[in-house]
DRENMARTOR-35064 format. One record per residue: residue in one letter; x, y, z of N, C-alpha, C, O in turn; residue number from 1. Coordinates in steps of 0.2 Angstrom, whole numbers, plus 5000, padded with zeros to 4 digits. Example, Ala and Ser with C-alpha at 12.3 -4.5 7.8 and 13.67 -1.06 7.14 Angstrom:
BEGIN
{a, {5066, 4972, 5039}, {5062, 4978, 5039}, {5066, 4984, 5039}, {5071, 4983, 5042}, 1}
{s, {5064, 4989, 5035}, {5068, 4995, 5036}, {5064, 5000, 5039}, {5067, 5006, 5040}, 2}
This chain:
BEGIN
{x, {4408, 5270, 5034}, {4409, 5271, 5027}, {4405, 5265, 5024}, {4404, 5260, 5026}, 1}
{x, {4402, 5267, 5020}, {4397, 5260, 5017}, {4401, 5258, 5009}, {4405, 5260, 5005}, 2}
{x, {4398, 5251, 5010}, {4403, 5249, 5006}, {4399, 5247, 4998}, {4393, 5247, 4998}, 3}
{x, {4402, 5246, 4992}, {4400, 5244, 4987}, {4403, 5240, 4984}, {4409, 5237, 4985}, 4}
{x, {4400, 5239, 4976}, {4403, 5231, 4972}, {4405, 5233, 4967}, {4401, 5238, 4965}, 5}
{x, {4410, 5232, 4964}, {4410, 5231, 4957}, {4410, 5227, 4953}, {4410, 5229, 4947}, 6}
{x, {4409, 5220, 4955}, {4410, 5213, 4951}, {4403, 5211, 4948}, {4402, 5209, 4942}, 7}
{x, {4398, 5213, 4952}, {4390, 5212, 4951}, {4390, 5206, 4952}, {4388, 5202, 4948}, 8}
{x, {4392, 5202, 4957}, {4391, 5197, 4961}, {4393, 5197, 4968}, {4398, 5194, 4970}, 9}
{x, {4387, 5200, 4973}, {4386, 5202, 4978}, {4384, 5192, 4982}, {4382, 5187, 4979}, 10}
{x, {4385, 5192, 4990}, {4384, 5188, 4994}, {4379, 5189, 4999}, {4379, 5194, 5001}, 11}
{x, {4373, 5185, 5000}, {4369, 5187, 5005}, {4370, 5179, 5010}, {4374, 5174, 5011}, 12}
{x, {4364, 5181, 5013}, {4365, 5176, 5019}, {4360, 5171, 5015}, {4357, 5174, 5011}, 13}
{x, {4358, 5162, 5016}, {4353, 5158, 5016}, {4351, 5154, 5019}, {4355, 5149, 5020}, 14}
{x, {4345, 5155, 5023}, {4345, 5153, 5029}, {4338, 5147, 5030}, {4336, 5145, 5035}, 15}
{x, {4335, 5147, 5022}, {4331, 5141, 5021}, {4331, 5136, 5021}, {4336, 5133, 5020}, 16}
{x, {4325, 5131, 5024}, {4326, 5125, 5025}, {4328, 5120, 5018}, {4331, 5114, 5018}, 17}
{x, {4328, 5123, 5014}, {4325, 5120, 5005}, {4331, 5122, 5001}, {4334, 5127, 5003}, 18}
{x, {4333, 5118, 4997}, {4340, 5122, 4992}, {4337, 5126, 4989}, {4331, 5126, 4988}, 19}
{x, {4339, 5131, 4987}, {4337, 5132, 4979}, {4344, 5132, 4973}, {4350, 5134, 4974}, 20}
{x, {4341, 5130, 4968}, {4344, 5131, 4962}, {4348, 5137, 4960}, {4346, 5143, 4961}, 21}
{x, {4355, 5135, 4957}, {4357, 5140, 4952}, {4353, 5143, 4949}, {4348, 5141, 4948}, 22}
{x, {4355, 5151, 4947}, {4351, 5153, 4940}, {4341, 5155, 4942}, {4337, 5158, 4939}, 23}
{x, {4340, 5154, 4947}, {4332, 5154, 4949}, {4335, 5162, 4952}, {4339, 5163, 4957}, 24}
{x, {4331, 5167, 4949}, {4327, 5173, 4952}, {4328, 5175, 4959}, {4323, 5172, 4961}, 25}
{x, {4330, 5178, 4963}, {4330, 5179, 4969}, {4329, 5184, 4972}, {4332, 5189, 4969}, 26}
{x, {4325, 5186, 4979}, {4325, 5193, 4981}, {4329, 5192, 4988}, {4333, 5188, 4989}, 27}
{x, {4327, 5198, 4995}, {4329, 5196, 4999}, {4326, 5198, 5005}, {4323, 5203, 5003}, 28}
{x, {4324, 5197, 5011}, {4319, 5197, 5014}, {4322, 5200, 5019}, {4328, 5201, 5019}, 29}
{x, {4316, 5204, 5025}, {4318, 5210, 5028}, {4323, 5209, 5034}, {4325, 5213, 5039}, 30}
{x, {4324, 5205, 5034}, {4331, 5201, 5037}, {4337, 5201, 5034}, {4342, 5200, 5038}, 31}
{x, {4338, 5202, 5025}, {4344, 5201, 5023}, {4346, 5192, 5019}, {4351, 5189, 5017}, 32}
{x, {4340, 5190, 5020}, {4344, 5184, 5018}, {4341, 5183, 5010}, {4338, 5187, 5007}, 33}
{x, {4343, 5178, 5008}, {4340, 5180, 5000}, {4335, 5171, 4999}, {4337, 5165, 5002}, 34}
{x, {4329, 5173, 4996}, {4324, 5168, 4995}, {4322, 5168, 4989}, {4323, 5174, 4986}, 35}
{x, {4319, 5164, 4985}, {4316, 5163, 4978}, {4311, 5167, 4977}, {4307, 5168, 4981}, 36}
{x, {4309, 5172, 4971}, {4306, 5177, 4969}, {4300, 5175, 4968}, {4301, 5170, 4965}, 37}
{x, {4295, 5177, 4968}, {4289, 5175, 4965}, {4288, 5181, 4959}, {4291, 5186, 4959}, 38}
{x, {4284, 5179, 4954}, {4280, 5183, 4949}, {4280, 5191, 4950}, {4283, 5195, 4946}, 39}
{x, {4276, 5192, 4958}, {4280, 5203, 4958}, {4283, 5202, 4963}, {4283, 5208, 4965}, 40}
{x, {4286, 5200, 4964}, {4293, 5201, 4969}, {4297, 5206, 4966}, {4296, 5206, 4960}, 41}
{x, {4302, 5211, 4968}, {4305, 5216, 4968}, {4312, 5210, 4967}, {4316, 5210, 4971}, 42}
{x, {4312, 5206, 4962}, {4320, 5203, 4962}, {4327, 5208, 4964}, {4326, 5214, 4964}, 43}
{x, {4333, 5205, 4965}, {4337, 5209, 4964}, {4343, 5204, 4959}, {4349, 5206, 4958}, 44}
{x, {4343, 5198, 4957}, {4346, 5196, 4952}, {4343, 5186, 4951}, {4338, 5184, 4953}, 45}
{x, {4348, 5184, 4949}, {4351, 5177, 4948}, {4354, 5174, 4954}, {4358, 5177, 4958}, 46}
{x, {4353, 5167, 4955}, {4356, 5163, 4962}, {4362, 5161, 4954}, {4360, 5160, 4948}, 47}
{x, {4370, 5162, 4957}, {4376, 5160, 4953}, {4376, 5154, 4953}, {4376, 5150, 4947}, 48}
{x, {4375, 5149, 4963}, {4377, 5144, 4962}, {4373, 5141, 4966}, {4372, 5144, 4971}, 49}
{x, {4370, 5133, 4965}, {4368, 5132, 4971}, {4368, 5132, 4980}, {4373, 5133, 4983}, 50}
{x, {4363, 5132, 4981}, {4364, 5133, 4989}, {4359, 5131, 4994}, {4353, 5131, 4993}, 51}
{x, {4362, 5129, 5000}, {4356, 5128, 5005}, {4357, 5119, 5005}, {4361, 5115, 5001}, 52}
{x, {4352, 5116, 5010}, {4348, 5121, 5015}, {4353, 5123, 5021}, {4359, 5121, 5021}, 53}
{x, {4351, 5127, 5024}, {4355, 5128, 5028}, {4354, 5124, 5036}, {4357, 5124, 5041}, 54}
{x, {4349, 5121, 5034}, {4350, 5114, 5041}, {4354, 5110, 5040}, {4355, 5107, 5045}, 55}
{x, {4358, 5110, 5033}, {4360, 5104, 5034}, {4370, 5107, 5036}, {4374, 5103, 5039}, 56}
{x, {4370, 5111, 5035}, {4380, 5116, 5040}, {4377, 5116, 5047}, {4382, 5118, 5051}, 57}
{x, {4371, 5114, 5050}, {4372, 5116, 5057}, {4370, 5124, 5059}, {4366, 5125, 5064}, 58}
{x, {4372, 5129, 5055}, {4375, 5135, 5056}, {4369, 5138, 5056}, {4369, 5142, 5060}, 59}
{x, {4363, 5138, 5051}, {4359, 5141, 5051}, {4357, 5147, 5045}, {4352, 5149, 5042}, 60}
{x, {4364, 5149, 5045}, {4365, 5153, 5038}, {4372, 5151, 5031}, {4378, 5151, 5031}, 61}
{x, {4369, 5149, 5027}, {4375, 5149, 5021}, {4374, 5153, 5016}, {4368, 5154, 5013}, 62}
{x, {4382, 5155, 5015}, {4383, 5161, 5010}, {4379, 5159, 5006}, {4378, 5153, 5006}, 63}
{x, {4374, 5163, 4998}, {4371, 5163, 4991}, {4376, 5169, 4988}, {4376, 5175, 4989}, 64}
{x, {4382, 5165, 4982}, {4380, 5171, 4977}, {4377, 5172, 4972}, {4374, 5168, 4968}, 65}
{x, {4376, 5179, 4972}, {4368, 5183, 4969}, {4371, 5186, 4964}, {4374, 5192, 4965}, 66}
{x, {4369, 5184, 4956}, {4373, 5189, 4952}, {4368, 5193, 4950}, {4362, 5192, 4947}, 67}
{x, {4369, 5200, 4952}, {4364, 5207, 4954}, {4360, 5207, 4949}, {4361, 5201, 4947}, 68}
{x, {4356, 5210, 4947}, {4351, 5210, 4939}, {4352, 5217, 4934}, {4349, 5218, 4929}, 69}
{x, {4358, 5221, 4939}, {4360, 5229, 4934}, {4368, 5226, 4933}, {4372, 5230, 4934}, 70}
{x, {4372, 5218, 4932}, {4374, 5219, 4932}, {4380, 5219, 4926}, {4377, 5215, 4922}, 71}
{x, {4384, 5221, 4923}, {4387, 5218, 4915}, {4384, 5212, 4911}, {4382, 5208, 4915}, 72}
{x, {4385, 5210, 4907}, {4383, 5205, 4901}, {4376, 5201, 4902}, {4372, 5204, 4906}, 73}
{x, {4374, 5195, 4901}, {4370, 5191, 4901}, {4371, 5187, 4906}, {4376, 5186, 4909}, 74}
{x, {4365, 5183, 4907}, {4363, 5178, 4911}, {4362, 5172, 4911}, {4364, 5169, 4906}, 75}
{x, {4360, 5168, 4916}, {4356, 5163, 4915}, {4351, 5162, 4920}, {4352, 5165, 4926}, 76}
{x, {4344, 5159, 4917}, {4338, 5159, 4921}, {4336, 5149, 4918}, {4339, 5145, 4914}, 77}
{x, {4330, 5150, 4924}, {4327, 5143, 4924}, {4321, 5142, 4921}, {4317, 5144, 4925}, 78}
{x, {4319, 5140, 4914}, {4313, 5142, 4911}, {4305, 5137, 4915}, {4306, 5131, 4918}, 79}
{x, {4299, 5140, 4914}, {4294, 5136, 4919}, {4289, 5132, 4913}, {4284, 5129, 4913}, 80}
{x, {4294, 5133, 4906}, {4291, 5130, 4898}, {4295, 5131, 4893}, {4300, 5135, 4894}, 81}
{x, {4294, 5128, 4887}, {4297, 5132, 4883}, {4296, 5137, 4880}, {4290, 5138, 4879}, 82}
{x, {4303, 5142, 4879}, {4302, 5149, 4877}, {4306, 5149, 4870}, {4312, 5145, 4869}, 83}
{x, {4303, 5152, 4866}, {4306, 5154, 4862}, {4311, 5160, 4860}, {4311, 5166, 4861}, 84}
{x, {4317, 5156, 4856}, {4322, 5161, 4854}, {4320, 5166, 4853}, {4314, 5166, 4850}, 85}
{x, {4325, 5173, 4854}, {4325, 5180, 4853}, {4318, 5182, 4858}, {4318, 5189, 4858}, 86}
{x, {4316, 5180, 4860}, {4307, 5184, 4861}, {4309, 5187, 4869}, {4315, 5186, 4871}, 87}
{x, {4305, 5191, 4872}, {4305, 5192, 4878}, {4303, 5190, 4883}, {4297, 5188, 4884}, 88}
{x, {4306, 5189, 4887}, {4303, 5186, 4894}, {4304, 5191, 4903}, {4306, 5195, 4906}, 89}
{x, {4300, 5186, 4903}, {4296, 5187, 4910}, {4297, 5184, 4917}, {4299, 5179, 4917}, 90}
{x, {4294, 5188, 4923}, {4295, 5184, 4928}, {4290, 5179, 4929}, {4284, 5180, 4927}, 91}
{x, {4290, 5172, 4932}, {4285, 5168, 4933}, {4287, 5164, 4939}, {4292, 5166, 4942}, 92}
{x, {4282, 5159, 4941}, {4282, 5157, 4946}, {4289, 5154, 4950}, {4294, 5152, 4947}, 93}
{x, {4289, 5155, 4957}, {4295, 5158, 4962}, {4300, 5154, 4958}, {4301, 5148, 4957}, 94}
{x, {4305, 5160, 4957}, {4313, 5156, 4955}, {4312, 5156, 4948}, {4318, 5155, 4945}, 95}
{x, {4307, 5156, 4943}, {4308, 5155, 4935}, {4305, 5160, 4931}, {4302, 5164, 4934}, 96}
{x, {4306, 5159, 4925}, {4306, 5164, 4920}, {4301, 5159, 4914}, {4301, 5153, 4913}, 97}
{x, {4299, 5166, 4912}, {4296, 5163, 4906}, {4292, 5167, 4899}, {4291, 5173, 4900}, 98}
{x, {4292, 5165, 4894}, {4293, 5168, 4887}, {4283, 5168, 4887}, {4279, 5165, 4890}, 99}
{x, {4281, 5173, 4881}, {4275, 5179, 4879}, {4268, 5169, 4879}, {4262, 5168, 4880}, 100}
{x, {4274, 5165, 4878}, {4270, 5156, 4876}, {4271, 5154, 4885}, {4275, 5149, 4885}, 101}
{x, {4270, 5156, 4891}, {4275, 5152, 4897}, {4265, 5154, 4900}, {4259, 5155, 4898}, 102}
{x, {4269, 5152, 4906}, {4262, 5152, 4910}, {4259, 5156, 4916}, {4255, 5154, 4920}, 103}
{x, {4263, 5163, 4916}, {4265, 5169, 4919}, {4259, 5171, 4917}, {4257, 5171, 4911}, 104}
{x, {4255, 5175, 4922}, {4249, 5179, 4922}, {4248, 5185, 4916}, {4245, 5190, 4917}, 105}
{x, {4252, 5182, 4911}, {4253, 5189, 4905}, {4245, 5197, 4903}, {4239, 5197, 4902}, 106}
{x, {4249, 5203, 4905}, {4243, 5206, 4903}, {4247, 5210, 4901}, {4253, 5210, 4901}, 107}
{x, {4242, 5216, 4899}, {4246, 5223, 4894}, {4250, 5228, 4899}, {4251, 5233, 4897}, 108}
{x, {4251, 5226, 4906}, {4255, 5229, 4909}, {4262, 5224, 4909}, {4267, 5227, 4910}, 109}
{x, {4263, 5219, 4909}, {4267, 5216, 4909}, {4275, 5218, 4907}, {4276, 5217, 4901}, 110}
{x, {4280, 5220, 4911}, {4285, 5221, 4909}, {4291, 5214, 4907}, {4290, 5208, 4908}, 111}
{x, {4297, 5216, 4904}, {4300, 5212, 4902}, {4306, 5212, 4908}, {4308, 5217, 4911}, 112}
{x, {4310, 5206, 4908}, {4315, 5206, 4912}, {4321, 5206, 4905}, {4326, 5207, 4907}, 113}
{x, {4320, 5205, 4900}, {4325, 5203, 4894}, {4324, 5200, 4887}, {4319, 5200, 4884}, 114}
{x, {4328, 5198, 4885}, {4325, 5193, 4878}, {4329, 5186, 4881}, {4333, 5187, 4885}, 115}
{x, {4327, 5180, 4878}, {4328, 5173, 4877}, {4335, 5171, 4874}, {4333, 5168, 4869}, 116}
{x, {4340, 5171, 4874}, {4347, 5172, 4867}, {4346, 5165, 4866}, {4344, 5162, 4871}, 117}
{x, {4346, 5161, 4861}, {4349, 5156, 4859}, {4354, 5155, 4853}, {4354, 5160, 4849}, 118}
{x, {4357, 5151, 4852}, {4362, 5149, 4847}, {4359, 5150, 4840}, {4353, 5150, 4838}, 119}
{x, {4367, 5152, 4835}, {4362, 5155, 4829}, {4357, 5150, 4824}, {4359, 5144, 4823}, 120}
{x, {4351, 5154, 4823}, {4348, 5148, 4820}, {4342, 5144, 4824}, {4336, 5143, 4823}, 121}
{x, {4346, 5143, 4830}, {4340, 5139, 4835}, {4334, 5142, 4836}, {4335, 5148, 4838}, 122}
{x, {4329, 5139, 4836}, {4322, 5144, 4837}, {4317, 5141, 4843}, {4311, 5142, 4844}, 123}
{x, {4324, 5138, 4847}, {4317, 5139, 4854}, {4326, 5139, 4859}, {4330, 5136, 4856}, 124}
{x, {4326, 5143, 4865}, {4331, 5146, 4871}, {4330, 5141, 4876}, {4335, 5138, 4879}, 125}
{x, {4323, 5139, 4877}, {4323, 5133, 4880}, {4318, 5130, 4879}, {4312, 5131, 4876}, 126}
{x, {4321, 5122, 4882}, {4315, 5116, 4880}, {4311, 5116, 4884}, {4308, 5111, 4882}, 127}
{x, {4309, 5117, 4888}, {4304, 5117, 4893}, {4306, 5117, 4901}, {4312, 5117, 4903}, 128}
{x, {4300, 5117, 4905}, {4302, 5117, 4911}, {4310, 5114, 4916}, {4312, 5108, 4916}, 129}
{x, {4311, 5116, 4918}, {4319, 5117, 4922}, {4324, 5117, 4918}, {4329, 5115, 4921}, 130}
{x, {4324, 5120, 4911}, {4329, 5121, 4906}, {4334, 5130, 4909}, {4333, 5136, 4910}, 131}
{x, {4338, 5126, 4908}, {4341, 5133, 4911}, {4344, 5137, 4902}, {4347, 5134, 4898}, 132}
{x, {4344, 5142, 4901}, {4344, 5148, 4895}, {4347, 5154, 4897}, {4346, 5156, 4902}, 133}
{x, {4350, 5156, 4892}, {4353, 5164, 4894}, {4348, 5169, 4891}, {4345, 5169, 4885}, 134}
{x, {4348, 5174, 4897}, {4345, 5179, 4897}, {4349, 5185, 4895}, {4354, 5187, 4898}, 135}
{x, {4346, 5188, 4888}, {4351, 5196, 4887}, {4345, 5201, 4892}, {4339, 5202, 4889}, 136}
{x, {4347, 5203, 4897}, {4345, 5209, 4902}, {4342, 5213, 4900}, {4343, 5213, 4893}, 137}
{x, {4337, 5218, 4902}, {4334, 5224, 4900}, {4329, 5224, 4905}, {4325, 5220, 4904}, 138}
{x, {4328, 5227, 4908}, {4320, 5228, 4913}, {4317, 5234, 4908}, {4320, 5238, 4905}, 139}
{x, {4311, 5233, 4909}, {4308, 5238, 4908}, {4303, 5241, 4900}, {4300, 5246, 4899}, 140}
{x, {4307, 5233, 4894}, {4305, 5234, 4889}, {4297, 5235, 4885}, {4293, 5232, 4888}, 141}
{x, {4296, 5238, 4880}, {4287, 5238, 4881}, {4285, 5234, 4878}, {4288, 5232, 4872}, 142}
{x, {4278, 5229, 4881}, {4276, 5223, 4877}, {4270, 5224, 4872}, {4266, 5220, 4871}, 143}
{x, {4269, 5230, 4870}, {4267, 5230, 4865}, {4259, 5236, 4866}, {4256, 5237, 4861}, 144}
């Protein structure tokens, strides 16, 4: 019987030498374990908490949780610049995100992964590089 989620916060294996960060992008390689996305990687969400390396348990593999990227409410992402409140953003360099002002290959095909939310009034989501920002979700928005 094959199993499923409801919580939108699934476990993979991580079996990297390297930590990576909360909140950084993630997909999962043809092994099942989950690694940092780059720019067209096929994400499939958010790293919840930090993790890794996994040299350092011995074990070879430590749990990541992965909060899905179909799953309820908002997010959080790790910006690679400052991004500007409400605007759209994008994928960018492995594990970060970045707004229409960031330093992601922008072109007229470019899809959106979501908008930027910040608090009422404030006019920038994040202050620049390793700023972490909530993300309100959407794939697939048109950029113009």
């Amino acid at each position: 019987m094959a199993s499923f989620n409801t919580t939108g916060i699934r476990f993979f294996n991580f079996s990297g030498n390297s930590a990576i960060s909360a909140f950084a992008r993630v997909t999962v390689d043809t092994n099942g374990n989950v690694q940092c996305a780059g720019p067209t990687a096929n994400d499939i969400g958010f790293l919840d908490l930090d993790v890794g390396p996994a040299s350092a348990t011995g074990s070879g593999n430590v749990p990541a949780a992965v909060r899905l990227k179909n799953c309820p409410g908002s997010r959080k992402g790790i910006a690679d610049t400052a991004i500007t409140a409400w605007g759209y953003v994008y994928k960018s360099t492995t594990g970060y995100v970045t707004g229409a002002n960031g330093t992601a290959a922008f072109s007229a095909n470019a899809v959106t992964i979501g908008f930027a939310a910040a608090i009422s009034g404030a006019p920038v989501a994040a202050t620049g590089l390793g700023s972490v920002f909530e993300i309100i979700p959407g794939d697939g928005f048109p950029t113009g």
